[in-house]
Structure formats: C-alpha cells, structure tokens
C-alpha positions as CSV (number, residue, x, y, z in Angstrom):
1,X,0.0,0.0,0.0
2,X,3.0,2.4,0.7
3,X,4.3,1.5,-2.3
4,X,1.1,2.3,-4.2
5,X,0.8,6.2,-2.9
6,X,4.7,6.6,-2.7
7,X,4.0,5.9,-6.8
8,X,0.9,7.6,-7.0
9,X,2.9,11.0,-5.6
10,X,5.6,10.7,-7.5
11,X,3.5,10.4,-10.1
12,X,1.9,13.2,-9.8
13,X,4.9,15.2,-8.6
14,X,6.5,14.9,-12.4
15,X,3.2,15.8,-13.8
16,X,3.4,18.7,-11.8
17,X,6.7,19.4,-12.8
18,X,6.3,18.5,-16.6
19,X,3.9,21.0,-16.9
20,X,5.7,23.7,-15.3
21,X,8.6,22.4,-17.0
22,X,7.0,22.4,-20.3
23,X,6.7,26.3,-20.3
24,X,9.9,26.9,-19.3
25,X,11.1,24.8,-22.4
26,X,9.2,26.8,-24.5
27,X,10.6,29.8,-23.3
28,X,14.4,28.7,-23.7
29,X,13.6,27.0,-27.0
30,X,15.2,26.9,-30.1
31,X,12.7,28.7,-31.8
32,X,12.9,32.0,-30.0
33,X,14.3,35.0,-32.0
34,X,17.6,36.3,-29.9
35,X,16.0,39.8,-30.3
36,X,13.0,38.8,-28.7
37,X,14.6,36.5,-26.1
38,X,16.6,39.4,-24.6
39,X,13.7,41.3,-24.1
40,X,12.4,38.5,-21.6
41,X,14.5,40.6,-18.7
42,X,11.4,43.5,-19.4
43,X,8.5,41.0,-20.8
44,X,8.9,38.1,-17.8
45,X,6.5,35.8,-20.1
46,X,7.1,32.9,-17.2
47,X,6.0,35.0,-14.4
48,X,3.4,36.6,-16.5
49,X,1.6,33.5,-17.8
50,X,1.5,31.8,-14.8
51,X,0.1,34.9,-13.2
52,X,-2.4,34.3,-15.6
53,X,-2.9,30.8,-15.0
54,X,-1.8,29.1,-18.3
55,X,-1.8,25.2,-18.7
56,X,-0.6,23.4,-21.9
57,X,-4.5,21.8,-22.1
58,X,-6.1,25.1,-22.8
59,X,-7.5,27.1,-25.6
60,X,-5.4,30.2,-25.6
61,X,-5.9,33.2,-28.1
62,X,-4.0,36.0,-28.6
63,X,-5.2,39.2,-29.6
64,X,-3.2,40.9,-32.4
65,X,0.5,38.8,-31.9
66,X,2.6,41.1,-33.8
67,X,5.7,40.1,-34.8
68,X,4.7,37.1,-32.7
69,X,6.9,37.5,-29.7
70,X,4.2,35.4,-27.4
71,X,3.6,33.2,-30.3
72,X,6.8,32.1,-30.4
73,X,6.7,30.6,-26.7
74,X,2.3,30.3,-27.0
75,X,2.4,28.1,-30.3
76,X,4.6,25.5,-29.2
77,X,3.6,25.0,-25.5
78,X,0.1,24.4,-26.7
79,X,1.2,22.6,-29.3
80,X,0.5,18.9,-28.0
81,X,-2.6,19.0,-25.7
82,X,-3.7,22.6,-26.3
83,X,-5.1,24.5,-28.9
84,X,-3.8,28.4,-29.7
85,X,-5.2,31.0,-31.6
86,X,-3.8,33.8,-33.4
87,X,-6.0,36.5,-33.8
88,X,-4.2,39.2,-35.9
89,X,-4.8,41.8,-38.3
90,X,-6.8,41.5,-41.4
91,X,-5.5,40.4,-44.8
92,X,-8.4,41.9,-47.0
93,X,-7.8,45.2,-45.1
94,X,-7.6,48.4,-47.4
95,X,-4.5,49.6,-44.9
96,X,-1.3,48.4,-46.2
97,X,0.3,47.9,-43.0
98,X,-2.0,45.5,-41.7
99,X,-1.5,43.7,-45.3
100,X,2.2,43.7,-45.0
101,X,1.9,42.5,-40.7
102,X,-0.3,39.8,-41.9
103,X,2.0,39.0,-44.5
104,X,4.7,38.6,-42.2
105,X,3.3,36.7,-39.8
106,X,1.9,34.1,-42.4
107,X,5.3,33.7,-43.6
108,X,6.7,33.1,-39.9
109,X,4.6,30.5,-39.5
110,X,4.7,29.1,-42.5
111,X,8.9,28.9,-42.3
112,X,8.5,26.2,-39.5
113,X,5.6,24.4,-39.8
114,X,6.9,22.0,-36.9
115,X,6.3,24.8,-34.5
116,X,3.6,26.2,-36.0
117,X,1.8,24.1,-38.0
118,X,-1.0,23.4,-35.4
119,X,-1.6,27.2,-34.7
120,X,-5.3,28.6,-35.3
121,X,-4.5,32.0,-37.4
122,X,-8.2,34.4,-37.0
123,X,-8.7,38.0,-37.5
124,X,-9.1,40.5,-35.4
125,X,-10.0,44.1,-36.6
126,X,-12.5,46.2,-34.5
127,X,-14.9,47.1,-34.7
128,X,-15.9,45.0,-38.1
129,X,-14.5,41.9,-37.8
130,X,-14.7,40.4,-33.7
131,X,-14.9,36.8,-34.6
132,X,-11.4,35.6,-33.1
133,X,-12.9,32.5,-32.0
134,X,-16.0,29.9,-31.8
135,X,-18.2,31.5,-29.3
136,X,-17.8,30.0,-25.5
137,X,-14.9,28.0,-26.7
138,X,-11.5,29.7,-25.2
139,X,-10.2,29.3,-21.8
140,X,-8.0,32.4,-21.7
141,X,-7.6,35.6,-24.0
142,X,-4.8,37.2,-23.9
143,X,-3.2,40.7,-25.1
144,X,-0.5,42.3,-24.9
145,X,0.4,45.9,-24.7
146,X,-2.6,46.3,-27.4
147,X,-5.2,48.3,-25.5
148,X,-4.0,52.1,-26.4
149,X,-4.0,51.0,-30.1
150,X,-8.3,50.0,-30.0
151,X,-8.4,53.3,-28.0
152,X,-6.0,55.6,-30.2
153,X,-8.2,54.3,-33.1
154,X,-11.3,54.2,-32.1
155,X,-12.2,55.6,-28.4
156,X,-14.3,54.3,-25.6
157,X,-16.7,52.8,-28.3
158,X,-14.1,50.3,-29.6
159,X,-12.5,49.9,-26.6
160,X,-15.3,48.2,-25.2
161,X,-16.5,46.5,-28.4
162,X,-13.2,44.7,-28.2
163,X,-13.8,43.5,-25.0
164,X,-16.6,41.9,-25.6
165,X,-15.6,40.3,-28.1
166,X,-13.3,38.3,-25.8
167,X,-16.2,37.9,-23.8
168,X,-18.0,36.3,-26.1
169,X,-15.0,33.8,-27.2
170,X,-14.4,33.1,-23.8
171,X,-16.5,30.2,-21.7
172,X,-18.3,31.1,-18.5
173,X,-15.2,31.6,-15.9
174,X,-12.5,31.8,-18.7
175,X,-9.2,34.5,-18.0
176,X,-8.6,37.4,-19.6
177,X,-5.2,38.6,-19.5
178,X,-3.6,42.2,-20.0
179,X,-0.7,43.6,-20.2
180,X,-0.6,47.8,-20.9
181,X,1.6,50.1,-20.7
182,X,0.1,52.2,-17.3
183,X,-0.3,56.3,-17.2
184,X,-0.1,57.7,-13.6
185,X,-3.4,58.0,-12.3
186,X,-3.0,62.0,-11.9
187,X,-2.7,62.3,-15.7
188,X,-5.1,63.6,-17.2
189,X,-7.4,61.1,-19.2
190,X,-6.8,63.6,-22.2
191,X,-3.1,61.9,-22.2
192,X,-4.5,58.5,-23.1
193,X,-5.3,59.7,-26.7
194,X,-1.8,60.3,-27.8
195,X,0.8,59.0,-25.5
196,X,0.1,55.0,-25.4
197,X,-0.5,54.7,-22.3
198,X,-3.7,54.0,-20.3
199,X,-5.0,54.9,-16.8
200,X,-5.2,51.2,-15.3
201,X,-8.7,52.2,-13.7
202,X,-10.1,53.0,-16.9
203,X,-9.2,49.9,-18.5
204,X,-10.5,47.9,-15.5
205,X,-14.5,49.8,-15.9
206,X,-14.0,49.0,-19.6
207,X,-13.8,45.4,-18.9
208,X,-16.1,45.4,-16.2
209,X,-18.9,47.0,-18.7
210,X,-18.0,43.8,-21.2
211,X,-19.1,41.1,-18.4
212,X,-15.6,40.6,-16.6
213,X,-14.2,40.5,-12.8
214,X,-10.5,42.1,-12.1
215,X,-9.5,38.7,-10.1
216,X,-6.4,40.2,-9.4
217,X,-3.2,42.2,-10.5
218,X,0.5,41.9,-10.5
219,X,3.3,44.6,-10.3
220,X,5.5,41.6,-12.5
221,X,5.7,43.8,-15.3
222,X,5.9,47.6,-13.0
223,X,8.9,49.6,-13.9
224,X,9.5,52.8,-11.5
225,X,11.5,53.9,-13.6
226,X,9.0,55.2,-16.2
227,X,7.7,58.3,-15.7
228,X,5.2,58.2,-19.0
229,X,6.0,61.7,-19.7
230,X,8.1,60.8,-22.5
231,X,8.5,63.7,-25.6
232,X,7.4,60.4,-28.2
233,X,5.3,59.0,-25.4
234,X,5.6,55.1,-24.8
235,X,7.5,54.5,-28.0
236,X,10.2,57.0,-26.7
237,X,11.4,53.7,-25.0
238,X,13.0,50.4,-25.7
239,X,12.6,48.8,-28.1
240,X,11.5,51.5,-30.8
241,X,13.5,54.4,-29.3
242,X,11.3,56.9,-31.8
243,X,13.9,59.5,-30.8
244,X,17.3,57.8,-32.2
245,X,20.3,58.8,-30.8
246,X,19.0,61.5,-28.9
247,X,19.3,60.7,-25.1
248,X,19.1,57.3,-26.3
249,X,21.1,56.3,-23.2
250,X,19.2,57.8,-20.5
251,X,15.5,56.0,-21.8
252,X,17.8,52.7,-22.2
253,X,18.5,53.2,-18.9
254,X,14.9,53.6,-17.7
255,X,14.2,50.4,-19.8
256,X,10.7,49.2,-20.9
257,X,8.1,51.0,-19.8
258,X,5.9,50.6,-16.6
259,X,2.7,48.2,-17.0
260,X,-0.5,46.9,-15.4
261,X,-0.7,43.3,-15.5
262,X,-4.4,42.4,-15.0
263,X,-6.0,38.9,-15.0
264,X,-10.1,39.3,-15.0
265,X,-12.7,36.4,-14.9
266,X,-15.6,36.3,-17.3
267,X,-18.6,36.5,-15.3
C-alpha cells in the first residue's frame, strides 16, 4: 500500500513538474528569435503566464500577436494538448500595414511548420471583424500591450466593443489577460489619446462594462523607472527608441516602460 501512494505521488509530482517544466522549455527553445529573447528581462513571459494561469491543455488566443513575440513561446507550449489561436490583423484590409503584418506573420509560421503548423491564425480588426474564436470555446484571452492601439483608433466605443468580443469567445469563468503600458493616475485622461498609455482604472471599468471581474493584478511587469511623460510617449522607450540617438542612453536606462498586468474572470 505504501508503495502504491509513494507511486501515485511521485507520479503526480513529475506531472506537476512537466507541466511547469513544459513552459519553461518553450521559453528557452530553439525557436525564440535572440531579439525577442533578450527582451524577456522587461516582458517576464514565465511569471506573467503563470500569473495568468496558463496550462498546456487550454485554448489560448491572442489578440493581435505582432511580430509574434508570445507566439513564439504560445504556439509551441500548446502545441500537444492545447489548442492556440492567433487573432491578428486582417488580410483583405484596405491599410497596407495590416497587409504587410499579416504578410509577415503568415510567412513566420509558415517557415517552421513544426512549431507552427497546429496554430489557429483568425482575424481580429474592430470594430468589423470580432470573430477571433468559436463562441464560449477559449479558456484564456490574452493581449498584450494592445489596448492604447483600439483606444487611439477608435475611443471608448471600440475599446469596449473589443472587450466583448473576448467575452464572447471566452467560456463562463475563462481569463482574460492584459498587459498595458500604465499612465499615472493624476494624468489627465486627455493623455490616453496620444501618448500609449492608459489609466489602469479606466481599462479595468471597460472590462467590467463587457461582463468581466478584475481577479487580481500583479506589479511583475511595473517599472518605476518610467515616468510616462516621454516627448514620443511610450514608443520614446526600448525597443523602438522613436527618438534615435537622442538621449538614447538615459531612456535605455529607464528600460521598458511601466505596465499593469491584469488577470479578470468572465462573469
């Protein structure tokens, strides 16, 4: 009988660890672009996901990947048991840039289909086109430092048009994960419209308005070093540094900037 529960635990025990360890593989993987994978000292994509609850048995989208920093560690965790969605920009778009960051991230995945072949590509352009999964089918949404673009382009309106759209993707208790670069609460709201960052109480009342819960929040991704006040706003920062040369040590010295990290339950 000892026997039996010493190998039940120790079962158990190296599923534990698998699956912890299975993230952690992802995120020192081959795969990973150097470029990206220095940035992990600013991004912390371990402590962030498992902030947000991830397991390799879930239905994960992301909302507009990018370059597909996230995808890179996303696709291939969930590649055996889970299932991941990309929901990105849209290639019939009459905006070339969306065109060309489809294009680009079409081509990523198609240049290693053994990390990518399984991955769920959907589009994601509000406020048109919302569909960025079947309906009740995802576990966790996720997006990252996205929010000021719906809100640049489209106010309050889309904001919260995009939000429920993850609602509606998401089943009843599913995550929604956000990461955004954070503007001082004594800044005026006016600030949000230019800068690229967003009051973190304003982006908690939109989500609370499209059916979620704030279940809780981390300071993993808080820099103190980043005052927001910034003469190209947030993109005055690593990694764009919109300014060049100028003072480029002093904002590489500040880093990435500072950012709420919110995890909210559908209701």
């Amino acid at each position: 009988m000892k026997k039996l529960l010493c190998a039940v635990s120790l079962a158990l025990g190296v599923s534990g660890f698998a699956m912890a360890d299975s993230l952690e593989n992802a995120i020192n993987g081959a795969q990973r672009t150097a470029d990206y994978q220095a940035r992990d000292q600013y991004r912390h994509p371990k402590q962030t996901l498992e902030f947000f609850g991830i397991k390799p048995d879930m239905t994960v989208v992301e909302i507009s990947p990018g370059g597909g920093w996230y995808t890179e560690i996303l696709a291939p965790y969930l590649k055996d048991s889970g299932t991941y969605y990309a929901a990105g920009f849209d290639p019939e778009s009459e905006v070339k840039y969306y065109q060309n960051a489809h294009k680009r991230f079409s081509d990523k995945l198609a240049a290693s289909p053994d990390v990518y072949g399984k991955v769920q590509v959907s589009v994601f352009q509000p406020p048109v086109k919302l569909d960025i999964a079947p309906a009740g089918s995802a576990d966790m949404v996720l997006t990252f430092r996205n929010v000021h673009n719906w809100y640049m382009n489209g106010g309050d309106e889309n904001l919260l048009a995009s939000f429920k759209a993850f609602a509606k993707a998401l089943k009843p208790g599913g995550v929604l994960g956000v990461v955004e670069h954070r503007l001082p609460a004594d800044r005026p709201a006016s600030d949000q419209k230019r800068s690229g960052y967003m009051h973190q109480a304003f982006v908690v009342s939109i989500a609370e308005q499209a059916g979620f819960t704030l279940a809780a929040e981390s300071d993993v991704n808080a820099n103190p070093k980043d005052t927001a006040d910034h003469p190209k706003g947030v993109w005055t920062l690593p990694p764009n540094l919109r300014l060049g040369d100028e003072d480029k040590a002093k904002y590489q010295a500040i880093g990435e900037s500072d950012r709420m990290t919110l995890k909210f339950i559908k209701k």
